[in-house]
C-alpha positions in Angstrom: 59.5 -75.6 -50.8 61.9 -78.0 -52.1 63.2 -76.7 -54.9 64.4 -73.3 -52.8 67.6 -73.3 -50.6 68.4 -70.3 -48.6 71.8 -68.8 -48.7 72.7 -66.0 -46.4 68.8 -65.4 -46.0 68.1 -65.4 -49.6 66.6 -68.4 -51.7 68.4 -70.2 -54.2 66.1 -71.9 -56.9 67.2 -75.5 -57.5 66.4 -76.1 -61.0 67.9 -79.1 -61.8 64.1 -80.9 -61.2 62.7 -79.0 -63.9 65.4 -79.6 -66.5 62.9 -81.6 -68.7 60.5 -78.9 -69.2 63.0 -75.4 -69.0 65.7 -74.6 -70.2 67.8 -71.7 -69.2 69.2 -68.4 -70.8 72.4 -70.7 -71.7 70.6 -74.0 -73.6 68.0 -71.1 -75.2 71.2 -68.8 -76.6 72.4 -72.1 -77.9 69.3 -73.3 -79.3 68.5 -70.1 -81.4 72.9 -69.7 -82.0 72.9 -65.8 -80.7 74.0 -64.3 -77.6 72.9 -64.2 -73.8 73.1 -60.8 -73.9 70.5 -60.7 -76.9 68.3 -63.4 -74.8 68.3 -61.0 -71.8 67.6 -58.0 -74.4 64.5 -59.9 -75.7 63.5 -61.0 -72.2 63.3 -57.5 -71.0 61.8 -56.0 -74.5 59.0 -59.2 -73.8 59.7 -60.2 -77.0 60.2 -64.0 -76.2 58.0 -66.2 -73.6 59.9 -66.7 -70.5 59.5 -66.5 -66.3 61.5 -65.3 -64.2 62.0 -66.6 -60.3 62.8 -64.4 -57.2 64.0 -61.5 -59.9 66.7 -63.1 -61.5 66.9 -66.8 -62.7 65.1 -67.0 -66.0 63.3 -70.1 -67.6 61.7 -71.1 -70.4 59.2 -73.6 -71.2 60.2 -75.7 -73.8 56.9 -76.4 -75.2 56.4 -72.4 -75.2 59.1 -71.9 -76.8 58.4 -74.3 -79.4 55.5 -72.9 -80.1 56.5 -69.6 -79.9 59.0 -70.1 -83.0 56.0 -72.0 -84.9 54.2 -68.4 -85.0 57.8 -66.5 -86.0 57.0 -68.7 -89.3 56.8 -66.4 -92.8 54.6 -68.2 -95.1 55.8 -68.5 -99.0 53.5 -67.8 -101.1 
């Protein structure tokens, strides 16, 4: 598994190789312009698309994302 690297027995994800695709809880907080605190609140309400590795490092696919805020849209009428 390349992009894990142990630590004192626990894995460490590498996300660096992914940084095309995802972004993390910081580049979505700015992105959106609210807190990471909110981010994690709407991560663990599953109110926003996200995954989450080895129970803690959460990512987000861009294109989800994207999409995601394309069905948030309120139509004018």
């Amino acid at each position: 598994m390349d992009i894990l690297k142990r630590k004192r027995g626990r894995p460490k994800v590498d996300v660096s190789k992914f940084k095309n695709d995802y972004m993390d809880v910081n580049e979505v907080s700015k992105l959106f312009k609210i807190s990471v605190s909110h981010i994690y609140t709407l991560t663990s309400n599953k109110k926003i698309p996200h995954i989450k590795l080895l129970g803690k490092k959460l990512l987000f696919d861009r294109k989800e994302i994207n999409e995601w805020l394309k069905s948030k849209k309120v139509s004018i009428k």
